[in-house]
C-alpha positions in Angstrom: -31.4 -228.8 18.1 -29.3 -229.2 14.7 -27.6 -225.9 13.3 -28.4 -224.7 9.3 -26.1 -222.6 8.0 -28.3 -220.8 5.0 -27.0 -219.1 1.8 -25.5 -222.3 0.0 -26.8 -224.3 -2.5 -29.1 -226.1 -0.6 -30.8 -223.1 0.3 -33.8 -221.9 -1.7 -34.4 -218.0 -1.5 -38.5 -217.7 -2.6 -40.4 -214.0 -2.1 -44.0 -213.8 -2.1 -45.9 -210.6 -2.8 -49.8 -210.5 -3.7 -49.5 -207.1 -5.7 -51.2 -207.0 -9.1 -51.3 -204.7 -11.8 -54.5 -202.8 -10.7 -52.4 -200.1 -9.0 -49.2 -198.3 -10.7 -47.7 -197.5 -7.1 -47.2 -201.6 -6.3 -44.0 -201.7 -8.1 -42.7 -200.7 -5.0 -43.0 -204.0 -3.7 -41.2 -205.7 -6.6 -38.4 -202.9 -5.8 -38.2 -204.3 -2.2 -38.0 -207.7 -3.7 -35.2 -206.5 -6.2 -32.8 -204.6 -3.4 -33.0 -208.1 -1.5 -32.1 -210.2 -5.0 -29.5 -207.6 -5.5 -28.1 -208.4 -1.9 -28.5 -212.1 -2.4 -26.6 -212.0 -5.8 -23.7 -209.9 -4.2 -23.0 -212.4 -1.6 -22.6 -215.3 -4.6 -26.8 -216.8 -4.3 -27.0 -218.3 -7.6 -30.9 -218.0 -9.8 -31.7 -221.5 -9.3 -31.7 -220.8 -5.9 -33.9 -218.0 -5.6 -37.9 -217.5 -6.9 -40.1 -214.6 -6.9 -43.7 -215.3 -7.0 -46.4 -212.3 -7.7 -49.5 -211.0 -10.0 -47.9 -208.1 -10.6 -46.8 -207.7 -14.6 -45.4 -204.6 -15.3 -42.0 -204.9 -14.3 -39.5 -207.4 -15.7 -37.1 -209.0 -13.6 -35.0 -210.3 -16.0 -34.1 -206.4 -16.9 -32.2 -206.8 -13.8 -30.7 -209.8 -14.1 -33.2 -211.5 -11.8 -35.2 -214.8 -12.2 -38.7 -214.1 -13.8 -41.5 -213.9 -11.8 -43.9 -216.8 -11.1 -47.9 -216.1 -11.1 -48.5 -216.2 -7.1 -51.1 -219.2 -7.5 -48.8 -221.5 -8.9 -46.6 -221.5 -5.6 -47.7 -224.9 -3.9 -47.0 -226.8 -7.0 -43.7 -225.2 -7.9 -42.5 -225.6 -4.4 -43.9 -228.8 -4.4 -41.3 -229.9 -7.1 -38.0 -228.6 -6.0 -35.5 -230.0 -3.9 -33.8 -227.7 -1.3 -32.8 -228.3 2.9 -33.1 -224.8 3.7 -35.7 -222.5 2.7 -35.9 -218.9 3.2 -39.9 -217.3 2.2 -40.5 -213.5 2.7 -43.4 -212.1 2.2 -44.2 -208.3 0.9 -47.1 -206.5 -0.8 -50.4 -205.3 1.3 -51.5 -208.6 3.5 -55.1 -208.8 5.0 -56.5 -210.4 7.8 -57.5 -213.6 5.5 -53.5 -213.6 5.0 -52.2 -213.7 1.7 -53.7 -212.4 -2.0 -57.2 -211.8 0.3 -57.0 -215.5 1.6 -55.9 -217.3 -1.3 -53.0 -217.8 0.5 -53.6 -217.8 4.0 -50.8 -218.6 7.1 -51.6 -222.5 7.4 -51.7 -222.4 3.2 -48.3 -221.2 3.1 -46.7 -223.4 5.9 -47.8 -226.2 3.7 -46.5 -225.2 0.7 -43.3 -224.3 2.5 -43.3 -227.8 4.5 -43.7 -229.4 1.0 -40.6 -229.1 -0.2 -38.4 -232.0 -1.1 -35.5 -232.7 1.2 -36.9 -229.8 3.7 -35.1 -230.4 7.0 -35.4 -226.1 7.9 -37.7 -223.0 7.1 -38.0 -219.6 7.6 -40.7 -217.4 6.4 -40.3 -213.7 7.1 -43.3 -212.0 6.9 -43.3 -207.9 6.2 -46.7 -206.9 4.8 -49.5 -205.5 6.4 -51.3 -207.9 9.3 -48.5 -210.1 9.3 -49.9 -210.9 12.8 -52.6 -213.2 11.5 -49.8 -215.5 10.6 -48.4 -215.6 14.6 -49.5 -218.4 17.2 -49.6 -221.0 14.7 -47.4 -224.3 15.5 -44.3 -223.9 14.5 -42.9 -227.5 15.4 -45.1 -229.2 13.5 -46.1 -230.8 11.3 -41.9 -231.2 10.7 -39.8 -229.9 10.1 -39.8 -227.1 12.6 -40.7 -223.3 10.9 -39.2 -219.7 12.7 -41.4 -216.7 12.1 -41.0 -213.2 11.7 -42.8 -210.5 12.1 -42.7 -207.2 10.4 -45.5 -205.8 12.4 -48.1 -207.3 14.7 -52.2 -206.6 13.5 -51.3 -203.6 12.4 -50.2 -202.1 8.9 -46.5 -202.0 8.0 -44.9 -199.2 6.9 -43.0 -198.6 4.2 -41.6 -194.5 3.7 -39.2 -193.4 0.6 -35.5 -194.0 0.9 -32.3 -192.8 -1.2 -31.0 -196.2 -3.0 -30.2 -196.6 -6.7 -31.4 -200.3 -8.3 -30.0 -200.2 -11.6 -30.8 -202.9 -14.8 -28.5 -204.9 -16.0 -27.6 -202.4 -18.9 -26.9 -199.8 -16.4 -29.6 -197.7 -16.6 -31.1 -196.3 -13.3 -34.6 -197.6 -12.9 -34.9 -196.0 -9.4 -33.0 -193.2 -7.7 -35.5 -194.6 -4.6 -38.6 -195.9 -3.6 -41.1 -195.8 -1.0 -39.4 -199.3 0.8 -41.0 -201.6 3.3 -38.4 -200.3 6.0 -38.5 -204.0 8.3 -37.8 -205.9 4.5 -34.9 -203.1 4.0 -33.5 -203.4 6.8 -33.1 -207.1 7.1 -31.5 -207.5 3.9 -29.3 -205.0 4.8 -28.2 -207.7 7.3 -28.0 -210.0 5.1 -25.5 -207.9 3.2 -23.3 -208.2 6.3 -24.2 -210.5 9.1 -23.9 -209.2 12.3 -23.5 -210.8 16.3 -26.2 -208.2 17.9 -26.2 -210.3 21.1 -22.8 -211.2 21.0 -23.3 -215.4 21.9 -20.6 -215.5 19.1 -23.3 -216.3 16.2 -25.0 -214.7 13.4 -28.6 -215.7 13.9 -31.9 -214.9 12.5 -32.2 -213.9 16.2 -29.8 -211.4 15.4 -31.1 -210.1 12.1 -35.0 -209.7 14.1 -33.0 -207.6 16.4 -31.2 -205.1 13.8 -34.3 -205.1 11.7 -36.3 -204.1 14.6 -34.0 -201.4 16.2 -33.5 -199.8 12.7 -37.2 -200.1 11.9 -38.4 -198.5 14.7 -35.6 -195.7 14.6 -36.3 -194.7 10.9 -39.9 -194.5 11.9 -39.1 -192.2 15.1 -36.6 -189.9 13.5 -39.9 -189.5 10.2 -42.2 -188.5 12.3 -41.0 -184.5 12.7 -40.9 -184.9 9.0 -44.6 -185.9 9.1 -45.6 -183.9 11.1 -44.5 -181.1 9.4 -46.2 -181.9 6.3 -49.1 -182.6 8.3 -49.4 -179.2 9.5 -49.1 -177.8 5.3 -51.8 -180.2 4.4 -53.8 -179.4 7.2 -53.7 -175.2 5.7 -54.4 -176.7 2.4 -56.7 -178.6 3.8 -58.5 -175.4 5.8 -58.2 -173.5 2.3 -59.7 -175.5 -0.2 -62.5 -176.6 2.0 -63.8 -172.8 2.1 -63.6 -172.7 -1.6 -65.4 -176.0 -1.6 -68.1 -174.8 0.5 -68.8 -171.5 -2.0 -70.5 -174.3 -4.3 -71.6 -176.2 -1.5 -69.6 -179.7 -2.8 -71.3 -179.6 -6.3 -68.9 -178.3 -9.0 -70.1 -177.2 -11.9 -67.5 -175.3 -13.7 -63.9 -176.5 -14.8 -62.5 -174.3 -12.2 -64.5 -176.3 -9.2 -64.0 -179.6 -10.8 -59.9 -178.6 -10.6 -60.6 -176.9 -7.3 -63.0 -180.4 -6.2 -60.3 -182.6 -7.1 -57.6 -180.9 -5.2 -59.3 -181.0 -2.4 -60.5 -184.8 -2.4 -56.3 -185.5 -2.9 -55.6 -183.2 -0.2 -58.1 -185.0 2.3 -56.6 -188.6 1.1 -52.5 -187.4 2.2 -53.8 -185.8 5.3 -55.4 -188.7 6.7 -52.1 -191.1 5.8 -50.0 -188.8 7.2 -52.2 -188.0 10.7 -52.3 -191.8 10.6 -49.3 -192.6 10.4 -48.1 -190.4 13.1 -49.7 -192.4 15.8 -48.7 -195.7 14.3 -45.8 -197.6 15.5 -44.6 -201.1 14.2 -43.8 -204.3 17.1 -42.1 -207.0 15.5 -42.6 -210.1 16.9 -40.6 -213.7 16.6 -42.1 -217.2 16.7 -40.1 -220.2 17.8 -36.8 -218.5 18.9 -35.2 -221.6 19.8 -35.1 -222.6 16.3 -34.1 -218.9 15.3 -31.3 -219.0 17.3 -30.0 -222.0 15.1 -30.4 -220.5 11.4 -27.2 -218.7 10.9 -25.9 -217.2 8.3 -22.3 -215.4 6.9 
């Protein structure tokens, strides 16, 4: 099987998220996708080589220094009409068990668009939203050419917990001191950023970067959990609190006070479930085709 050496000109870098603007809290997602530009940029990846395509309005790339962002339906017929050997897809945002945008995109949807590329010889598509399972067991060798697959998480949610990095616009100014990050996405751009031989066969190989995304994954998740649990065990007394104040008008406010005191409670129910859930979660990354994974390198 041939070798491809990715990061060149001939490489095309494309991230796909199906946020919109309906919710505030998905600019998250486009922070994800600007940490990994940021990396990409750093290591010399030129704008004609990289595209971004979302729904998701209200922040502007080009503040960064980054391509602007494509409209997620027009992604067959853009990558229909470019001409790259290599391509590189990963996917972020929520992911359902229809794939993509609630099926508008689903796994054999984006294969094609990713097989459609001019010149095509070698693709990856990296997949780190929610469900990314739904996209596994699919035939990787064909139609050609030949696709590797990653795996944030199997049918399961991904998760994604606040981290400590500064992603600054092009005029300096801080636009986030951190974000709530999908931790698999993080963590193989932080690869990227500097290659490393985990297996030590003497190459740097998506193999490897599955590996060190994994490991690191799964260790930020472990080492969180005490954390959740602690807040856990605050909400849960918050919880215990404003439910006997709740009961005094029997879940029917009436008065300011019991609308406030409603309200609190209804927010306090919402963070206690994510966090109980998320302490039994864990995240299994999975890999399709490794033979061909074991030939994308990268420096």
């Amino acid at each position: 099987m041939d070798k491809f050496v990715y990061g060149g000109t001939d490489t095309c870098w494309i991230f796909v998220s199906d946020s919109d603007d309906s919710v505030q809290e998905n600019v998250r997602h486009m922070y994800d996708i600007i940490y990994a530009i940021d990396v990409l940029k750093s290591k010399g990846v030129h704008d004609s080589c990289i595209k971004v395509f979302t729904n998701y309005t209200l922040l502007d790339l080009k503040l960064f220094g980054h391509p602007e962002a494509l409209g997620l339906s027009t992604i067959q017929d853009v990558l229909n009409s470019t001409h790259f050997e290599k391509a590189m897809v990963v996917v972020t945002g929520h992911g359902s068990h229809l794939g993509i945008a609630g099926g508008n995109l689903s796994p054999f949807g984006l294969t094609n668009a990713v097989r459609s590329i001019n010149g095509i010889k070698s693709g990856t598509i990296v997949l780190c939203q929610c469900y990314a399972g739904v996209f596994n067991f699919l035939d990787a060798a064909k139609p050609k050419p030949d696709l590797a697959l990653v795996g944030a998480t199997n049918l399961n949610i991904s998760l994604s917990v606040g981290i400590n990095h500064e992603l600054k616009q092009i005029d300096e100014t801080v636009a986030s001191e951190g974000w709530v990050a999908n931790l698999f996405m993080y963590y193989f751009f932080t690869w990227i950023k500097n290659p490393e031989d985990i297996d030590g066969d003497g190459e740097k190989s998506l193999c490897d970067a599955f590996k060190y995304s994994g490991i690191n994954t799964g260790r930020h998740i472990s080492s969180n959990k005490s954390l959740l649990f602690i807040k856990a065990n605050e909400l849960n007394n918050q919880f215990s609190s404003l439910l006997a104040a709740v009961k005094l008008f029997n879940n029917e406010p009436s008065t300011p006070e019991e609308f406030d005191t409603y309200t609190k409670f209804l927010d306090v129910c919402t963070k206690l479930e994510e966090n109980t859930s998320l302490l039994h979660l864990n995240q299994e990354p999975w890999l399709l085709h490794a033979t061909k994974s074991r030939h994308i390198l990268f420096e």
